[in-house]
Residue, then its C-alpha position, 0 to 999 in steps of 0.5 A: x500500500x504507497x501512502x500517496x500523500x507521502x509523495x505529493x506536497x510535503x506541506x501536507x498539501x495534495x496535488x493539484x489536479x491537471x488543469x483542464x484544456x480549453x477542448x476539455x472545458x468545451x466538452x465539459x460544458x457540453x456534456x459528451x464522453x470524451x470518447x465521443x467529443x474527440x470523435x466528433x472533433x476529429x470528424x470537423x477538424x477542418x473547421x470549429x465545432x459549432x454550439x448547435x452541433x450539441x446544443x448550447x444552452x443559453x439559458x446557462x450561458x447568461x447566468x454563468x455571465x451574471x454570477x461570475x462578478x468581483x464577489x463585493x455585493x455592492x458593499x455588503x462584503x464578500x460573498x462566500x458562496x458565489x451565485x454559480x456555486x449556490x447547489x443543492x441536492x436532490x434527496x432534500x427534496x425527493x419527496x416533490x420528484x417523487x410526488x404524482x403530478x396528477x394528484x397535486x398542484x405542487x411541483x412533482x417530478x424532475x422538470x417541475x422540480x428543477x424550474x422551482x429550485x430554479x425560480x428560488x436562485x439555485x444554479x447547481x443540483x447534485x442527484x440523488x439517484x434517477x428515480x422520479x414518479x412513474x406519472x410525471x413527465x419522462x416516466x419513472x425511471x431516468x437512468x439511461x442514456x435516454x433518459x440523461x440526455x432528458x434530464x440534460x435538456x431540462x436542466x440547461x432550459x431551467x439554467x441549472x447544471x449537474x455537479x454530482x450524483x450519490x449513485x452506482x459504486x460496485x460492491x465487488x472488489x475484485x471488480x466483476x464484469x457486471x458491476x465494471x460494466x454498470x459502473x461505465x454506464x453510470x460514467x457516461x450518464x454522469x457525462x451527458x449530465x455535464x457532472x465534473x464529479x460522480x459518488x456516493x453517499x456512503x463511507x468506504x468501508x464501515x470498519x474501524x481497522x487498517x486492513x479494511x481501509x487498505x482494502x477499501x483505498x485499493x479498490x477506490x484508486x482502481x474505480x478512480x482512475x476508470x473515472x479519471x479517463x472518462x473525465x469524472x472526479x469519484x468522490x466518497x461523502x461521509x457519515x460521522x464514524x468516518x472521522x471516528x479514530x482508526x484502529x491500527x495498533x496495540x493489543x490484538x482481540x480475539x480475532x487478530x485485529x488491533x484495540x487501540x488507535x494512533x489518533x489518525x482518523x479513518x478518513x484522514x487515513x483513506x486522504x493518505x493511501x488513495x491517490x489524490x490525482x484519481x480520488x476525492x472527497x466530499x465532507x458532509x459538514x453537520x455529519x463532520x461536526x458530529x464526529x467532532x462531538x463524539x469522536x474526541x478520545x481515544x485508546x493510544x497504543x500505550x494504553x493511555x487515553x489522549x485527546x484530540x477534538x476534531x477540527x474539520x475546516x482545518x482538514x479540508x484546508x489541509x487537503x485543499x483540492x481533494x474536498x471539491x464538494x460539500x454537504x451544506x447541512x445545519x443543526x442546532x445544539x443538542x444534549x439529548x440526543x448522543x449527536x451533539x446536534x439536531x439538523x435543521x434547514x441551512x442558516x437556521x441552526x448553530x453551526x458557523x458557515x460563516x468561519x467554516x467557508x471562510x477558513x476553508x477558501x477556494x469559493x470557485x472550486x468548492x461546490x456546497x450543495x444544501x442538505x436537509x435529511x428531514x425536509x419532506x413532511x408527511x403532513x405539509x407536503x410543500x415543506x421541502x421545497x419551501x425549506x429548500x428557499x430559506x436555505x439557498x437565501x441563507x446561503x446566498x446571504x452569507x459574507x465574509x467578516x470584515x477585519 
């Protein structure tokens, strides 16, 4: 197993991603493999490829020229989070894309759901799987390339782009054929989709000892170098064991495996034996504050009990790149609960955006997407979506303190 981060900046700092071409940056926006825009390029070599060929959306166009401002607002202090990066994902309200249109007057189904996060000034969207009620336009399942290229074509008429998708991650290791298979197809879904990215809203491996954290890294540099080819960053999102402590020394239990940790914490060690060029990382914030509240202790191989409190903005900074997207997701103080914290809608609660996007930097590479787990209400259906509202406007009003 190489410890990757041992061979990239020894300021602890990973690699920088390879800078993307003005060919890849077209084909990016386009939203076709790279198999099929070098085709299609080498096919009209003799002249420029031309928007119609593909079909430009200059809905997307217009606000990508609006967003792309000085970051001042008029005065009020720097925006943290720019217009263009304001997302949000799909799970928080996958109670409306779910909903029968034909019995409701709510939005229902993705193309009514895009046109209102829309409407309430979101411009990035982040899936949740392609699943919507059989009813509403397009039929019940999107999950093709078929159905990619629909999906495609309501999001650049409603001016929003795809940045990720909790989605296929193969179960096998070695990979079978069918899940290899499965997994390309869900690539070139995530390419006609326009995404930069495609994950998972799962941890690696849910063990606390090494020896499946190596395993886990080995199988997560293979499908990350099958994404890289493709164009697609892989990212992992994490629960708060993640950033529980890692077990990899001391006394060994029955079944030969360690008792007592380093202090490195699970993540933390998956950042140091994956390649930083093939893999990466997306940090749910209220999960990552859960972790601070639970996992501040631990056995050291000596036996002795040492703490150490959980800095999340730190590690991100630490890492810089590796963390292109994030779960802006809020919560409010609790006691009683054994979490530390109760998840509210975004600036609603205690946790500081403010500090957090502040230290961690970066505002045009990172990606928040709003989260709320407990937006849909069985008893107020227009809940999700109208939460939804207060949290990009929350969002949208925060700024840097001044000095």
């Amino acid at each position: 197993m190489t410890p990757y981060s041992q061979h990239s900046d020894p300021s602890g700092t990973a690699a920088e991603p390879l800078t993307a071409t003005p060919d890849e940056a077209l084909r990016r926006s386009l939203g076709v493999g790279r198999r099929r825009f070098l085709s299609t390029c080498t096919a009209v070599a003799a002249g420029a490829v031309a928007a119609p060929v593909f079909g430009a959306a200059p809905a997307l166009a217009q606000d990508r020229g609006r967003d792309h401002g000085h970051g001042d607002d008029h005065g009020r202090g720097q925006v943290l989070v720019p217009p263009h990066k304001r997302g949000i994902i799909l799970y928080t309200v996958r109670d409306a894309t779910a909903r029968d249109p034909l019995a409701s007057d709510l939005p229902s189904g993705f193309r009514e759901v895009f046109k209102q996060l829309a409407r309430h000034g979101y411009r990035q969207v982040e899936f949740a799987g392609y699943n919507q009620h059989a009813n509403a336009p397009g039929g019940a399942g999107l999950e093709s390339v078929e159905g990619a290229r629909l999906l495609r074509r309501w999001l650049d008429e409603y001016g929003l782009r795809a940045q990720g998708n909790h989605g296929f991650i193969p179960s096998s290791w070695p990979l079978t054929e069918a899940d290899k298979d499965t997994f390309k197809k869900h690539l070139e879904i995530a390419n006609i989709l326009g995404m930069d990215h495609m994950g998972t809203g799962g941890d690696p491996t849910g063990s606390s000892y090494r020896a499946d954290w190596d395993v886990a890294a080995d199988k997560w540099n293979a499908l990350g170098e099958i994404a890289r080819r493709e164009g697609i960053k892989l990212y992992t999102h994490n629960h708060d064991s993640a950033y529980g402590f890692l077990l990899d020394g001391g006394p060994l239990d029955d079944q030969g495996r360690p008792t007592r940790s380093s202090g490195i914490r699970k993540l933390e060690y998956f950042l140091k034996v994956t390649d930083p060029k093939v893999v990466w990382l997306e940090m749910d914030i209220f999960w990552a504050h859960v972790a601070q509240y639970k996992f501040h202790t631990y056995t050291a191989h000596d036996g002795s009990t040492r703490k150490s409190v959980f800095d999340p903005a730190a590690l991100v900074a630490r890492h810089n790149k590796r963390y292109p997207l994030f779960h802006a997701k809020d919560g409010v103080v609790s006691t009683t609960n054994g979490m530390g914290w109760d998840m509210v809608p975004f600036g609603t609660g205690d946790i500081d955006y403010t500090t957090f996007f502040s230290r961690v930097g970066l505002s045009n590479y990172r990606n928040p997407m709003v989260e709320d787990d407990n937006s849909p209400s069985a008893t107020d259906p227009a809940q999700s979506l109208r939460e939804a509202k207060i949290s990009y406007d929350n969002m949208a009003a925060l700024r840097k303190r001044r000095c």
